[in-house]
LUMTI-376136 format. One record per residue (C-alpha): residue in one letter; x, y, z. Coordinates in steps of 0.001 Angstrom, whole numbers, padded with zeros to 6 digits, always signed. Example, Ala and Ser with C-alpha at 12.3 -4.5 7.8 and 13.67 -1.06 7.14 Angstrom:
BEGIN
a+012300-004500+007800/s+013670-001060+007140/
//
This chain:
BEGIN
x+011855-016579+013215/x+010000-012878+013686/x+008910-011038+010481/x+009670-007776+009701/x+008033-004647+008604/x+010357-002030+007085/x+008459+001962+007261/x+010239+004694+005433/x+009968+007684+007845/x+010770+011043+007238/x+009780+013603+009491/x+006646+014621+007902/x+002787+014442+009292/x+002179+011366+006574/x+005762+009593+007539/x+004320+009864+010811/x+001412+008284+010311/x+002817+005335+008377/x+004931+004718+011770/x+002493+004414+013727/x+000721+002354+011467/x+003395+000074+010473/x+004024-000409+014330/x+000731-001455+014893/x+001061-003870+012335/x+004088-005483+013884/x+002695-005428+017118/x-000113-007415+015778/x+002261-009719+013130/x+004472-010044+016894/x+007105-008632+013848/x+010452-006184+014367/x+009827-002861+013147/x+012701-001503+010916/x+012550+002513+010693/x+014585+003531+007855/x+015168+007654+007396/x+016936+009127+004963/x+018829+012282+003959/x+020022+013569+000704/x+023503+015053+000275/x+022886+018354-001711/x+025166+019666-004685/x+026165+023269-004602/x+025391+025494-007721/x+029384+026468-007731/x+031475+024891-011571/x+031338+021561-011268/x+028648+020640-009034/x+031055+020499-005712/x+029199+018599-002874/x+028698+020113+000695/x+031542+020037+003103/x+031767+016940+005566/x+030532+019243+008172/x+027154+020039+006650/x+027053+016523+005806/x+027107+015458+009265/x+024562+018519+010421/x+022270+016762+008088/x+023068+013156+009459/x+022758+014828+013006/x+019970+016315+012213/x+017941+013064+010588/x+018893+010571+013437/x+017614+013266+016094/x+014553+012986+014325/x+014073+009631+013751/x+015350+009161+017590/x+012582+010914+018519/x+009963+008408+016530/x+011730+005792+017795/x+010849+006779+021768/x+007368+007347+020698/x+006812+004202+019106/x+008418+002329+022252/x+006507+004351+024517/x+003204+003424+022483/x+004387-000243+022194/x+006354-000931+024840/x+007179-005032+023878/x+008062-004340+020241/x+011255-004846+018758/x+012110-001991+017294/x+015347-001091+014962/x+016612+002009+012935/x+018259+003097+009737/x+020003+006113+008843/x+020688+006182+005107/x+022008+008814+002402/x+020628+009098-001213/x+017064+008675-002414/x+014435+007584-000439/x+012937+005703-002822/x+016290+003444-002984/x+017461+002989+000060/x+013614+001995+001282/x+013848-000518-001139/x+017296-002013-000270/x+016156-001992+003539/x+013185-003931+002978/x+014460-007209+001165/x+013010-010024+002741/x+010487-007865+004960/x+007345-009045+005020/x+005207-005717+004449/x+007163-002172+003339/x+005077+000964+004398/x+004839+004389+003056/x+003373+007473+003558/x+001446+009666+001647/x-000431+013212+001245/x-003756+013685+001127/x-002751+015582-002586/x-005360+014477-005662/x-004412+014729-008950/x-001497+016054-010535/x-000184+017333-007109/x-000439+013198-005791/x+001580+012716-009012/x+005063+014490-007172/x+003965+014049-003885/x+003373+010278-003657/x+006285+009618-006096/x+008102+007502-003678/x+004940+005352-002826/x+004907+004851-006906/x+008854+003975-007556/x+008599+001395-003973/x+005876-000239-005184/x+007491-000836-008528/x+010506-001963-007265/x+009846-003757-004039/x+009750-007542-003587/x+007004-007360-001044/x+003745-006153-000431/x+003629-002603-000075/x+001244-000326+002072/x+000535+003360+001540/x-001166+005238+004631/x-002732+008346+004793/x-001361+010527+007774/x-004730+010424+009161/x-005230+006496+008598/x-003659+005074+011847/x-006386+003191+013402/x-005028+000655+015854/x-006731-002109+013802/x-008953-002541+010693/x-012742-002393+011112/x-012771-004468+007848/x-010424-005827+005037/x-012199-004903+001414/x-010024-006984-001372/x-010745-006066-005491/x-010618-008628-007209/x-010667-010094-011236/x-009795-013332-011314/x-006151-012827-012447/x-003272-014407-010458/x-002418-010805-008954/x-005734-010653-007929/x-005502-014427-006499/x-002418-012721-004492/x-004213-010230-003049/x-007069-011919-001834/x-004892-014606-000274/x-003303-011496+001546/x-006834-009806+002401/x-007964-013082+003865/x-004817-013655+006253/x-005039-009725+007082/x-008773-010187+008130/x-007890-013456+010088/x-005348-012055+011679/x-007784-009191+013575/x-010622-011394+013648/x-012233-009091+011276/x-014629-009137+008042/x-013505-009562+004583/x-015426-007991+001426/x-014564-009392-001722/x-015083-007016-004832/x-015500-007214-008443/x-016259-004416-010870/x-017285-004507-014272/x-018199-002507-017135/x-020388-003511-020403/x-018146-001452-022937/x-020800-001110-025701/x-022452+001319-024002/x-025032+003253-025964/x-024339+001322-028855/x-027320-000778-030186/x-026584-003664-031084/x-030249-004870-031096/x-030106-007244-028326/x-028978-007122-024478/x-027803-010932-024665/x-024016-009393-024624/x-024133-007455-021600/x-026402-009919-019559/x-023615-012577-020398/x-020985-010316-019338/x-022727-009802-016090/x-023083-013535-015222/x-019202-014009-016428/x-018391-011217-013576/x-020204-012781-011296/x-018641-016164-011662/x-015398-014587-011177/x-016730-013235-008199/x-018280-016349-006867/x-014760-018231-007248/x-013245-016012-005847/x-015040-015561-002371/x-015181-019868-002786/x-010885-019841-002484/x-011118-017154+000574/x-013203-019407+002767/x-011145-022483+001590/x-008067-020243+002982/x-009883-018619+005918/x-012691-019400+008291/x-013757-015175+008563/x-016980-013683+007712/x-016585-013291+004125/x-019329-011163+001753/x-019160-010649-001683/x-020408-007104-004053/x-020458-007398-007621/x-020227-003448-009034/x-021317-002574-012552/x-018325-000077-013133/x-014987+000620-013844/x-012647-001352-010364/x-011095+001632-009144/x-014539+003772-008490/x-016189+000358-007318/x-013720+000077-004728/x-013529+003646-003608/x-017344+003561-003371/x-017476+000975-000794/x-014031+001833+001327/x-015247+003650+004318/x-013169+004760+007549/x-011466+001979+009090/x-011425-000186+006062/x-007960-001964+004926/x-008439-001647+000770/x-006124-004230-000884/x-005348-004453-004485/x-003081-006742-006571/x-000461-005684-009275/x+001304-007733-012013/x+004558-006591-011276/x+007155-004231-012958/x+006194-004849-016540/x+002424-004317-016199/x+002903-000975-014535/x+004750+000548-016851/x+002283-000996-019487/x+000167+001465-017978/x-001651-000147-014924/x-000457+002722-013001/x-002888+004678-015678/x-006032+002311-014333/x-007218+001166-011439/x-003954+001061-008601/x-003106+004641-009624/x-006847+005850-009365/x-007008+004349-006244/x-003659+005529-004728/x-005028+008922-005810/x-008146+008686-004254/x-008415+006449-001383/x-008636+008095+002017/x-007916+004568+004268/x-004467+002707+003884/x-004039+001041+000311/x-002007-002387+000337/x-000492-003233-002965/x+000565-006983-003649/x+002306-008401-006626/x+001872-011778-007714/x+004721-014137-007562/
//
């Protein structure tokens, strides 16, 4: 039975780009594309919040299916073999992407090129998916929609999110017949404090490294790709954004719902989101 990848498209320059994207990921997967577009029923300022005729309603379900009609012909005229489907939803995005993506094998998102408080808003729904979602989830940069990855760069810290994740990284990379770089940064967090001996850090340095070396030691056992290894003295999230360069597939793992709102959205997947200028996948440990 075909896979599926599920793309949340709405009618913006990064939507767009996390189309064309997620198409070329099916293409390659030999997956069904799902397009899913949504529109949101507005409420009227009048007493009592009255909602907008059932004429404006269907303007604005008119008005959605045109566009994602149009998407739809591009993508088919782009990839001519692949299955492709479509969606037309009401309510928030960030629900109904959700909902349309159980038992998809990736769910794609876009996202603006906003930093900072500004990424904050603007990538909400990338945020609230990849809580949520039951698969791996990709966010794309309009700009990032290179036909294939020039290489697949995994972080990685020995946790069984991470273990997720570079499973993932190492069936991406095999899949395009492409490199894998394994990655693993680490911080002394003593520093400038004298403690009259270096015996500390150096042994924190040869932990990382082992976590490193067993890491790259279960890729090859899973994969027969080129794979390299970097260890980074650093905090994860500015190790990988160091190394990601155009063309690279950056893949990160998460603990699920209740480390987010512990705060890993405060560490290393949010600085990354944030940051990263090539497509960020985001997989959860099962």
């Amino acid at each position: 039975m075909k896979g599926q990848i599920t793309v949340g498209y709405s009618a913006t320059p990064a939507s767009t780009g996390a189309v064309q994207w997620a198409a070329n990921e099916a293409e390659a997967r030999n997956a069904r594309l799902r397009i899913v577009s949504c529109y949101d029923i507005p409420i009227t300022g009048e007493p009592g919040g009255t909602m907008m005729t059932l004429d404006v309603v269907n303007v604005l379900i008119e008005a959605t299916s045109s566009s994602l009609g149009a998407i739809t012909k591009a993508v088919a005229e782009a990839h001519p073999k692949l299955m492709v489907d479509t969606e037309v939803c009401s309510g928030p995005a960030t629900h109904a992407l959700v909902a349309e993506a159980g038992g998809s094998d990736l769910l794609v998102v876009g996202s603006s090129s906003h930093e900072g408080a500004a990424a904050f808003w603007l990538g909400n729904t990338a945020r609230w998916v990849i809580r949520h979602s039951t698969c791996p989830v990709v966010v794309v940069r309009g700009s990032a929609t290179g036909a294939r990855p020039k290489r697949v760069v995994v972080g990685v810290d020995g946790s069984q999110s991470s273990d997720a994740a570079l499973w993932w990284a190492a069936d991406e990379a095999d899949r395009y017949g492409v490199g894998l770089l394994v990655v693993h940064g680490w911080s002394y967090p003593y520093r400038g404090v004298d403690f009259g001996s270096t015996q500390a850090r150096d042994l924190m340095r040869i932990d990382a490294a082992c976590v490193l070396d067993r890491s790259v030691e279960r890729a090859r056992e899973w994969s027969g790709i080129e794979i390299s290894a970097e260890l980074r003295e650093g905090a994860p999230a500015w190790s990988l954004l160091e190394i990601a360069k155009d063309g690279d597939l950056l893949v990160l793992g998460s603990r699920g719902r209740g480390a987010i709102r512990a705060g890993l959205f405060g560490s290393t997947v949010n600085h990354v989101l944030e940051q990263a200028a090539v497509p960020v996948v985001v997989v959860k440990s099962q």
